[in-house]
N, CA, C and O atoms as CSV, one atom per row, in Angstrom:
chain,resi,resn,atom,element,x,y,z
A,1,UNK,N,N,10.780,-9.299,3.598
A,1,UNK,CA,C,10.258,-9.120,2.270
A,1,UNK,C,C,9.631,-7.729,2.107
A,1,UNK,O,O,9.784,-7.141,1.037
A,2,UNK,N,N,9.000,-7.223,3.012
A,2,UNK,CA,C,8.257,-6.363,3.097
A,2,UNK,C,C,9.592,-5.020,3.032
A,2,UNK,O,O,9.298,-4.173,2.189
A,3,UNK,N,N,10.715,-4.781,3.644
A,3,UNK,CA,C,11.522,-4.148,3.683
A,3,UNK,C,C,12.130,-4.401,2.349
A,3,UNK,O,O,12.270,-3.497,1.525
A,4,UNK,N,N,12.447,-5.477,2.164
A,4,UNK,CA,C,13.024,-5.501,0.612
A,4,UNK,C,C,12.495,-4.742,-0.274
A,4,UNK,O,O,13.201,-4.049,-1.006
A,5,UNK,N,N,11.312,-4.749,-0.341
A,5,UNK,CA,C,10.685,-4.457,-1.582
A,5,UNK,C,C,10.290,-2.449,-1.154
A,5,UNK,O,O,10.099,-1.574,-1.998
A,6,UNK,N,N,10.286,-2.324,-0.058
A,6,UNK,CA,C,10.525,-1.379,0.107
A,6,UNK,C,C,11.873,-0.022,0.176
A,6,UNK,O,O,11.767,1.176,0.439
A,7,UNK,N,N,12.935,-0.763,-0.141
A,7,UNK,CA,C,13.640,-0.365,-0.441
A,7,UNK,C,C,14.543,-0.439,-1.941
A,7,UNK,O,O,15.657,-0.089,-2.331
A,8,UNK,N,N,13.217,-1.182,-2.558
A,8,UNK,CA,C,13.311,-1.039,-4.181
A,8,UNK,C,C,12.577,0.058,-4.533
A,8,UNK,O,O,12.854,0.678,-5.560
A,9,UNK,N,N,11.591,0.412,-3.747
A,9,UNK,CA,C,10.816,1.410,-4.310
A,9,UNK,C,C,11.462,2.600,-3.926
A,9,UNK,O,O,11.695,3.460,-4.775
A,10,UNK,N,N,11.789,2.757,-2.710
A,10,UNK,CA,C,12.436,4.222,-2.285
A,10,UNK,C,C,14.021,4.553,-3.029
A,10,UNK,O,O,14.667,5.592,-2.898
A,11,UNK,N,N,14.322,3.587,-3.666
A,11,UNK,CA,C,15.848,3.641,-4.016
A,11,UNK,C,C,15.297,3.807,-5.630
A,11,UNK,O,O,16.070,4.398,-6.384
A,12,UNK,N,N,14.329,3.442,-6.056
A,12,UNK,CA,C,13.445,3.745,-7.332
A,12,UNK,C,C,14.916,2.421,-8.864
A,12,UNK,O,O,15.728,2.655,-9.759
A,13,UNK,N,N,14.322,1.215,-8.154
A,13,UNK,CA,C,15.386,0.568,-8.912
A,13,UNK,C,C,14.486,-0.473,-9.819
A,13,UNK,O,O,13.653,-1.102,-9.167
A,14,UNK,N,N,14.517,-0.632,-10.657
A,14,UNK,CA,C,14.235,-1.104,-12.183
A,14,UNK,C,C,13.319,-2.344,-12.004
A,14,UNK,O,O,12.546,-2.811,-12.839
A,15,UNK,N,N,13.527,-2.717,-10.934
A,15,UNK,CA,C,12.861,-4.206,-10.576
A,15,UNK,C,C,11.183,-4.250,-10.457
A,15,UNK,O,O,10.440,-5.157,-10.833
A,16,UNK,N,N,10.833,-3.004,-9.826
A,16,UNK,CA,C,9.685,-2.327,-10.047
A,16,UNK,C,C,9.431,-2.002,-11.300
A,16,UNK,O,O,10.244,-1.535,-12.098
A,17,UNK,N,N,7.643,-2.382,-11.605
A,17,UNK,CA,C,7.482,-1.498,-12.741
A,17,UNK,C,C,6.941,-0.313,-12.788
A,17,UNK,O,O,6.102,-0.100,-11.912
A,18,UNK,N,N,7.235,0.864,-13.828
A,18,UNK,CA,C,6.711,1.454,-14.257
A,18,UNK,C,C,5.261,1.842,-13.645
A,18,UNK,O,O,4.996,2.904,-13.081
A,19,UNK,N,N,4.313,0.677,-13.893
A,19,UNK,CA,C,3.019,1.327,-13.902
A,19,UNK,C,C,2.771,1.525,-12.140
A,19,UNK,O,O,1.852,2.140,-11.600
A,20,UNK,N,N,3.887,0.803,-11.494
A,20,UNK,CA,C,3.445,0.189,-10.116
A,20,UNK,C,C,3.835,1.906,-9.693
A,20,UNK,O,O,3.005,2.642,-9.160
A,21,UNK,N,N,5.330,2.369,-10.068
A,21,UNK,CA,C,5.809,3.614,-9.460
A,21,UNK,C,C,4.603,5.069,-10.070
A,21,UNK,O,O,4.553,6.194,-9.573
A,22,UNK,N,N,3.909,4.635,-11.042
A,22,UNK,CA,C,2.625,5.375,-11.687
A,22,UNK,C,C,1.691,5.271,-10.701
A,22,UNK,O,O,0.949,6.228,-10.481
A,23,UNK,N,N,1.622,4.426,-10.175
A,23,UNK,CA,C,-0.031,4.497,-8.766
A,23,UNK,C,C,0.861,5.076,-7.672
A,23,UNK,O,O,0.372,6.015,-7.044
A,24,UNK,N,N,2.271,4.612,-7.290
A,24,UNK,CA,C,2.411,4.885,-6.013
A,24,UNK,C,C,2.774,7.011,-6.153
A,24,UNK,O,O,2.705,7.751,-5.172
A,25,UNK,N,N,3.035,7.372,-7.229
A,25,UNK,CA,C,2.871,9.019,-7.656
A,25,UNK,C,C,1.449,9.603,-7.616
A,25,UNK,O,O,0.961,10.519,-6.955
A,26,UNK,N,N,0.967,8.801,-8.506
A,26,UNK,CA,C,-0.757,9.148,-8.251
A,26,UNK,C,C,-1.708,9.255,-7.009
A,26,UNK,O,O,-2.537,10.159,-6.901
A,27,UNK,N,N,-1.494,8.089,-5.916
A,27,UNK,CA,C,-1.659,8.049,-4.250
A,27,UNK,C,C,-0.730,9.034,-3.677
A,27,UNK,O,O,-1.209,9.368,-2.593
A,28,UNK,N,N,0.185,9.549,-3.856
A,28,UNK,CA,C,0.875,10.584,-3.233
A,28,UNK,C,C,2.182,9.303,-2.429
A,28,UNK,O,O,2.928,9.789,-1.579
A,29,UNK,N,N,2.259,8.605,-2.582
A,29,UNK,CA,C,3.121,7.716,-1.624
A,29,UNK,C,C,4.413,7.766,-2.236
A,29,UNK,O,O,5.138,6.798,-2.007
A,30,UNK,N,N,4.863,8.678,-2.962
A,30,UNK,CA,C,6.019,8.697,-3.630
A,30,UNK,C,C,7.291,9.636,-2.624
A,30,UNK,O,O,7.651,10.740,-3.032
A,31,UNK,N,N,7.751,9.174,-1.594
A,31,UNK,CA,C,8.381,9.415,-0.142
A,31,UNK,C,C,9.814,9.400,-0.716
A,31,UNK,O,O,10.294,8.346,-1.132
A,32,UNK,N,N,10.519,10.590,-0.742
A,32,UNK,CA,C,11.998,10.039,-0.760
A,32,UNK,C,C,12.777,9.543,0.825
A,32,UNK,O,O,12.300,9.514,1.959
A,33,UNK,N,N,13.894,9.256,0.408
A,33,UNK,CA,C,14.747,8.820,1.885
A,33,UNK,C,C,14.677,10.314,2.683
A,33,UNK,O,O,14.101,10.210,3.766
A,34,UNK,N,N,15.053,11.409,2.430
A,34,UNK,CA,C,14.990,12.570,3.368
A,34,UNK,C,C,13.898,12.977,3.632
A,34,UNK,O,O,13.945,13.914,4.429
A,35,UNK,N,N,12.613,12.612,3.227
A,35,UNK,CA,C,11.447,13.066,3.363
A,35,UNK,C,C,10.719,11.810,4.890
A,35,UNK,O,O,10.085,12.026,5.923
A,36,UNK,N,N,11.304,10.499,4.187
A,36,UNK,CA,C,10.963,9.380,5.711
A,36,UNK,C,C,11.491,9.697,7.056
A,36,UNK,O,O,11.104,9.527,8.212
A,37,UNK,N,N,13.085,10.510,6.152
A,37,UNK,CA,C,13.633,10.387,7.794
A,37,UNK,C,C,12.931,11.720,8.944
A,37,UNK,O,O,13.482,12.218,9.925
A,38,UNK,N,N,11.871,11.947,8.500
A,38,UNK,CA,C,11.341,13.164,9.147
A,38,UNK,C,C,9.956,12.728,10.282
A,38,UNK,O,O,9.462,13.261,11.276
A,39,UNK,N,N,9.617,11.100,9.259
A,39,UNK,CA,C,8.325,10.466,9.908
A,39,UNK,C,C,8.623,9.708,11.131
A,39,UNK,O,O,9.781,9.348,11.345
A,40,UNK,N,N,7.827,9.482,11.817
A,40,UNK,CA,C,7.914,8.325,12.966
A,40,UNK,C,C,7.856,6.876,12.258
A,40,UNK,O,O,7.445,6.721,11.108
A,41,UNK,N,N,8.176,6.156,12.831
A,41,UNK,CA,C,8.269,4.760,12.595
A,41,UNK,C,C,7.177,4.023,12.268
A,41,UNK,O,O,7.147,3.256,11.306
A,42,UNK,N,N,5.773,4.322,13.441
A,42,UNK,CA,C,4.853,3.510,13.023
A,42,UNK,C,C,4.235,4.209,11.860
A,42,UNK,O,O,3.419,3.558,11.208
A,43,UNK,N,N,4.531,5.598,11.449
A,43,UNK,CA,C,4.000,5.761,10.094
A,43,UNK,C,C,4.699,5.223,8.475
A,43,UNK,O,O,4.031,5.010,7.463
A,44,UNK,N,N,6.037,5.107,8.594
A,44,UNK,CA,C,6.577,4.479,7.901
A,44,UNK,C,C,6.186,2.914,7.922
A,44,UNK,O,O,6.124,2.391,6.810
A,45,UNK,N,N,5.896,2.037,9.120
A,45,UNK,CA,C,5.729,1.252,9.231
A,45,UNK,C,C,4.315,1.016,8.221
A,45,UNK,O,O,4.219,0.026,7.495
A,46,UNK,N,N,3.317,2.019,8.296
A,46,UNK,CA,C,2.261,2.036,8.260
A,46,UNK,C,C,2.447,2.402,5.807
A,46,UNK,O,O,1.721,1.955,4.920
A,47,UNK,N,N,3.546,3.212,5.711
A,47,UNK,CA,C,3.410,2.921,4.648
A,47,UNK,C,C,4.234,1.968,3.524
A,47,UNK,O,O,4.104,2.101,2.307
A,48,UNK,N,N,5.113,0.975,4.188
A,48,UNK,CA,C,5.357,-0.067,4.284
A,48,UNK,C,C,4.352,-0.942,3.824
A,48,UNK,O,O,4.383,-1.278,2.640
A,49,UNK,N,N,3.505,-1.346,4.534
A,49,UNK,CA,C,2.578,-2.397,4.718
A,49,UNK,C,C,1.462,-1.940,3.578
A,49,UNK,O,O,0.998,-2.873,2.923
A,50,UNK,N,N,0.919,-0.441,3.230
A,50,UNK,CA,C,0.250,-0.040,2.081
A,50,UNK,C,C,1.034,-0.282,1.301
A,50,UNK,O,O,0.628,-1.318,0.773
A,51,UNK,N,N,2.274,0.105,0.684
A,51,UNK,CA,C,2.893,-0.115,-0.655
A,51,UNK,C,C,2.919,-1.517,-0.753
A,51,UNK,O,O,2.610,-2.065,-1.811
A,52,UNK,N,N,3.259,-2.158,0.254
A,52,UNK,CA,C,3.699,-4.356,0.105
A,52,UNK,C,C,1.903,-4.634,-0.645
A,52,UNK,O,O,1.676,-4.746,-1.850
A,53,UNK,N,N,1.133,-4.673,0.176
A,53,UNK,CA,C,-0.278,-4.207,-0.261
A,53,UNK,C,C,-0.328,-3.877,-1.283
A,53,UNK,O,O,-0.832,-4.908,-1.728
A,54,UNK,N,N,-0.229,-3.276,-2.098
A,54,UNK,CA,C,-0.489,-2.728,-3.456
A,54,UNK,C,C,0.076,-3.199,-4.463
A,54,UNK,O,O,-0.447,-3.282,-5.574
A,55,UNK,N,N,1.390,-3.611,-4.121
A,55,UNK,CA,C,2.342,-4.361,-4.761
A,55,UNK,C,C,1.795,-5.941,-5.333
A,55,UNK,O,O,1.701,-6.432,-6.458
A,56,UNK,N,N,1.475,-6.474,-3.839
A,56,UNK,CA,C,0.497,-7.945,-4.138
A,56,UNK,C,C,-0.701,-7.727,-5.053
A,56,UNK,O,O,-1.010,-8.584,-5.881
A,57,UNK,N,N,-1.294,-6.730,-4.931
A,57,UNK,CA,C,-2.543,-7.254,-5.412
A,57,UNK,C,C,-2.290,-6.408,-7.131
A,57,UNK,O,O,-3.230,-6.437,-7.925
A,58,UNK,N,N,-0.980,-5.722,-7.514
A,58,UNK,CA,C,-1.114,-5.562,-8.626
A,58,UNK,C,C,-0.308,-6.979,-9.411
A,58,UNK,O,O,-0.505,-7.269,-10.591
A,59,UNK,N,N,0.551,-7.700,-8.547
A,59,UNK,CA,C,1.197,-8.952,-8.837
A,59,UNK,C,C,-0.618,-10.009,-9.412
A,59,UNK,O,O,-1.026,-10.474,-10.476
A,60,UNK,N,N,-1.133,-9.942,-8.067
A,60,UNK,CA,C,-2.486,-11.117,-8.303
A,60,UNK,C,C,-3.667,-10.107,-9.913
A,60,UNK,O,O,-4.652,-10.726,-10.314
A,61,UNK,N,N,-3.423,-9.021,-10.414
A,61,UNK,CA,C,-3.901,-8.942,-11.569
A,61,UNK,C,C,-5.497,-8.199,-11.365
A,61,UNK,O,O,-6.501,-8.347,-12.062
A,62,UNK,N,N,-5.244,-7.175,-9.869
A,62,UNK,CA,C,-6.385,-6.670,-9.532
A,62,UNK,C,C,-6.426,-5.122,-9.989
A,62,UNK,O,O,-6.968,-4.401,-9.151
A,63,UNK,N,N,-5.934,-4.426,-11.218
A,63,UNK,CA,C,-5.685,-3.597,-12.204
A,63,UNK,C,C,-7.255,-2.967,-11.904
A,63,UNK,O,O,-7.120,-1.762,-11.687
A,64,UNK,N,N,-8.742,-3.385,-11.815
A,64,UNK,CA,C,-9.796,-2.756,-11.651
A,64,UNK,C,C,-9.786,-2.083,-10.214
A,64,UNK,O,O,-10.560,-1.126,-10.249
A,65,UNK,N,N,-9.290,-2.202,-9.151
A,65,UNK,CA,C,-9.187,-1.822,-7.384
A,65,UNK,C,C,-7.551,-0.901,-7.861
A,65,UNK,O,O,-7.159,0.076,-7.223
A,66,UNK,N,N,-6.859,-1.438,-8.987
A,66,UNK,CA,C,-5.990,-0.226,-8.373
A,66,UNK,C,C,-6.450,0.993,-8.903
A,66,UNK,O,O,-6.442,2.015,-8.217
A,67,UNK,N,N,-6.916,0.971,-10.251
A,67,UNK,CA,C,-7.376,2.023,-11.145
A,67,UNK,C,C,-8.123,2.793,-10.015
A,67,UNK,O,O,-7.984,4.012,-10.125
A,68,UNK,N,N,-8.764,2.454,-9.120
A,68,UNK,CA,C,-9.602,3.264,-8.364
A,68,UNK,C,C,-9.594,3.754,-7.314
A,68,UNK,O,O,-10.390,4.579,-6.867
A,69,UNK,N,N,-8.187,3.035,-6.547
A,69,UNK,CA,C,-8.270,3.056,-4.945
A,69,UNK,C,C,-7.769,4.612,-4.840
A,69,UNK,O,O,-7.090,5.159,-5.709
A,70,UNK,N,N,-8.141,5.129,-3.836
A,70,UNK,CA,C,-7.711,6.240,-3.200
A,70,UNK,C,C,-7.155,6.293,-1.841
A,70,UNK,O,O,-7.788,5.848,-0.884
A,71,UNK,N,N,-5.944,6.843,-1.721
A,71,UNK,CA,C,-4.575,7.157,-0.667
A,71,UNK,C,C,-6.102,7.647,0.806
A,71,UNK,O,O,-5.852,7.112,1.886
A,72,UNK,N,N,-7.013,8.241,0.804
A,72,UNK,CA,C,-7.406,8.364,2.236
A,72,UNK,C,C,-7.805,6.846,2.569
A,72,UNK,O,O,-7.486,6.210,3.574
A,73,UNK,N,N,-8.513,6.458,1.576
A,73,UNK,CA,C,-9.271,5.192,1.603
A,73,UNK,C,C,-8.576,4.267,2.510
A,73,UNK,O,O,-8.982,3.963,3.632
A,74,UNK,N,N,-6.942,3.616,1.657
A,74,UNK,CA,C,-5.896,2.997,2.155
A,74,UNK,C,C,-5.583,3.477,3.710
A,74,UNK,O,O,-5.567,2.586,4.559
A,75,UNK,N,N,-5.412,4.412,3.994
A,75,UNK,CA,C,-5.034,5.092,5.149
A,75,UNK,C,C,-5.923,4.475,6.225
A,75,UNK,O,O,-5.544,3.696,7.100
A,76,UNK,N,N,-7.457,5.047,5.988
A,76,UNK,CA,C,-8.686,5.067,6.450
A,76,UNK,C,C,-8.506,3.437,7.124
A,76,UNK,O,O,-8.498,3.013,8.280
A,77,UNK,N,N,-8.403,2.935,6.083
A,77,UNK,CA,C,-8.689,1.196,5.821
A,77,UNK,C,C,-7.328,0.581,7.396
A,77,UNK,O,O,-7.565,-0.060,8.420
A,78,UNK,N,N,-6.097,1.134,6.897
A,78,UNK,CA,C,-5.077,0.643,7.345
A,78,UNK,C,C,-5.271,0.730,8.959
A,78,UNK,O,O,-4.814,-0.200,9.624
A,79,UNK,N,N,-5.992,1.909,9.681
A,79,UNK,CA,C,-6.082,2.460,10.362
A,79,UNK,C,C,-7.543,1.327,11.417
A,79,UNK,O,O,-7.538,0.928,12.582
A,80,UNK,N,N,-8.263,1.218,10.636
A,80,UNK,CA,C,-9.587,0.509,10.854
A,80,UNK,C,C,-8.845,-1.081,11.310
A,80,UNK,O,O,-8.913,-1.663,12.393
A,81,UNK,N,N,-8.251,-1.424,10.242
A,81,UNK,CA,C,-7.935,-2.745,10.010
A,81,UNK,C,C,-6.993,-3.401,11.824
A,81,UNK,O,O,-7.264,-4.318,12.600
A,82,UNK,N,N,-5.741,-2.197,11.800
A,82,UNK,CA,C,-4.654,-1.759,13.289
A,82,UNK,C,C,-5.667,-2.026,14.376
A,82,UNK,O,O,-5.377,-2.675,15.381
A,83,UNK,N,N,-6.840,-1.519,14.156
A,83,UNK,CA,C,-7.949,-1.211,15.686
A,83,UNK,C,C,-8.677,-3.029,16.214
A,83,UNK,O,O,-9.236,-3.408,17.243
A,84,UNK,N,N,-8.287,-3.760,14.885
A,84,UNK,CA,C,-8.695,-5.230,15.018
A,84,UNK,C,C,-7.710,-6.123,15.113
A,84,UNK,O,O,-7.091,-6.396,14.084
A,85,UNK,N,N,-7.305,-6.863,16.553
A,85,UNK,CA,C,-6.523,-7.295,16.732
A,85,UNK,C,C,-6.164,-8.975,16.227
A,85,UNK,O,O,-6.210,-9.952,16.975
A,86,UNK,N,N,-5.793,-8.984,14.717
A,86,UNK,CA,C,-5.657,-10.259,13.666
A,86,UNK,C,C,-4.352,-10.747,13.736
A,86,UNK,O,O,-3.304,-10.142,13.959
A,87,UNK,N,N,-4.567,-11.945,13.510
A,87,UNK,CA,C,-2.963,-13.180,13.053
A,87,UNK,C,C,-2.234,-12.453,12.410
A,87,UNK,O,O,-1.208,-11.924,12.837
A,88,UNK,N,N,-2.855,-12.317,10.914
A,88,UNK,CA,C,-2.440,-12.351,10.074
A,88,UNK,C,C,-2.662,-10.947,9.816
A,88,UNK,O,O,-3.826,-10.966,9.416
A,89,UNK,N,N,-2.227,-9.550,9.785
A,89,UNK,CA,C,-2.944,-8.131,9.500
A,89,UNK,C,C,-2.655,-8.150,8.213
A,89,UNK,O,O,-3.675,-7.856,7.589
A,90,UNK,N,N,-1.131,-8.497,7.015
A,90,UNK,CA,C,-1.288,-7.964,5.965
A,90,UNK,C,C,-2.422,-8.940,4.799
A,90,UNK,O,O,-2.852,-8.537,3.718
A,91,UNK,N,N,-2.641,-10.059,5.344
A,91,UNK,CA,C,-3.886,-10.692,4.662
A,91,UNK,C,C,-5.399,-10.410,4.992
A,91,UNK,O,O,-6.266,-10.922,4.284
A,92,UNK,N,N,-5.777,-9.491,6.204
A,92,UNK,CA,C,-6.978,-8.968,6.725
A,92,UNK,C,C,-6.558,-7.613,6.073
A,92,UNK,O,O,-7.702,-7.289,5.753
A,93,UNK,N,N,-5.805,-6.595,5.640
A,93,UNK,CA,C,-5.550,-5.764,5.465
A,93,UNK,C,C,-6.044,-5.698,3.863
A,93,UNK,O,O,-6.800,-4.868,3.358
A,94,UNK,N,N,-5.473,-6.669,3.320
A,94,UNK,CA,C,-5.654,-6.753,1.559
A,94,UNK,C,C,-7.167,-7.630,1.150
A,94,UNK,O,O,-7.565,-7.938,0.027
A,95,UNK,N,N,-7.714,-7.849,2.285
A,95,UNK,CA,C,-8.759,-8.663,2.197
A,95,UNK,C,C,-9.823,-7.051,2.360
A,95,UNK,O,O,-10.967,-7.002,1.907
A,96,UNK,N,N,-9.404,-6.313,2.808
A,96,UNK,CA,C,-10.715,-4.781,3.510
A,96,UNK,C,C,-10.531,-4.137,2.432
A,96,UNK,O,O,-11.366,-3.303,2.082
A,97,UNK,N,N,-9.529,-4.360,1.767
A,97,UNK,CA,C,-9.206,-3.154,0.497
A,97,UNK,C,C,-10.412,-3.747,-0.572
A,97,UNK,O,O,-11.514,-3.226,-0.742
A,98,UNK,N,N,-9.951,-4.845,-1.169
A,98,UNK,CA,C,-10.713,-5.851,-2.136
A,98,UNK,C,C,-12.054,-5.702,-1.664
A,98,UNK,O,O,-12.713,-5.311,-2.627
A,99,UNK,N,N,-12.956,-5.849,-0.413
A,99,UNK,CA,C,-13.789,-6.256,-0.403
A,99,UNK,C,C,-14.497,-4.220,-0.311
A,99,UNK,O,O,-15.663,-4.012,-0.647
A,100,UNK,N,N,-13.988,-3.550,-0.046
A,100,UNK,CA,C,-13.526,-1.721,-0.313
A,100,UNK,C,C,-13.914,-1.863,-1.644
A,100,UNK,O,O,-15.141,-1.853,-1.737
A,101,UNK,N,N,-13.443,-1.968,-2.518
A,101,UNK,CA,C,-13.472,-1.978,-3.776
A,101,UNK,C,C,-14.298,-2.842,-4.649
A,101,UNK,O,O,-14.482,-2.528,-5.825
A,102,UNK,N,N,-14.799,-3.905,-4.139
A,102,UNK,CA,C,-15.439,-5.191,-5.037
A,102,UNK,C,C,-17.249,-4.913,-4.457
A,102,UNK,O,O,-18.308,-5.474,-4.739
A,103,UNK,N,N,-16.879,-3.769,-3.548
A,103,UNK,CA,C,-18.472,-4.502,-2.713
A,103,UNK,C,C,-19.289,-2.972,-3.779
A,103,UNK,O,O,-18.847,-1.827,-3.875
A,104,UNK,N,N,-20.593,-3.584,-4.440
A,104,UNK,CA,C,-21.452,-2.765,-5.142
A,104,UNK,C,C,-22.434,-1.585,-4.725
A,104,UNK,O,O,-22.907,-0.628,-5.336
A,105,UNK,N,N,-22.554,-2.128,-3.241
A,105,UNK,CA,C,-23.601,-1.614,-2.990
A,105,UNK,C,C,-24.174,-0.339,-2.076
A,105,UNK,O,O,-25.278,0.031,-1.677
A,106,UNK,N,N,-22.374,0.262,-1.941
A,106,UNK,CA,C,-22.156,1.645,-2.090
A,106,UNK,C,C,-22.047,2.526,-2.871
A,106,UNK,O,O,-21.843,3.675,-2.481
């Protein structure tokens, strides 16, 4: 799934919307195919799992965390999240972003 949908975005095909290919330009994550084939794997891997990520939580209607998130943040986050060895990483992953974004008292 995660490849699927990643190769809707890099192939830039209709199924995606609009506003979704608008954040992933704005974060800088806008990667063509000759530009990946230059990266290593676990970094592709790594922006894979941010775009699937972003994708869900603009599906679940979290429009206030995307308006705001920032590409080091995600990185930062993705990176933090890798160093904790979880079941489940892309649900601990989208759980650090949300709680990144929801928590006030920074």
């Amino acid at each position: 799934m995660i490849d699927d949908l990643f190769n809707l975005i890099i192939n830039k095909s209709p199924k995606i919307s609009k506003n979704f290919y608008e954040l992933i330009e704005k974060l800088e994550f806008n990667y063509t195919k000759d530009i990946l084939k230059t990266f290593k794997d676990d970094k592709i891997e790594m922006i894979k799992i941010i775009l699937y990520t972003l994708y869900q939580l603009e599906g679940e209607q979290f429009q206030n965390i995307l308006s705001v998130v920032k590409r080091e943040d995600l990185i930062n986050l993705y990176n933090l999240c890798k160093s904790y060895n979880t079941d489940n990483f892309l649900s601990y992953y989208k759980k650090a972003i949300i709680n990144k974004y929801t928590n006030n008292t920074t």
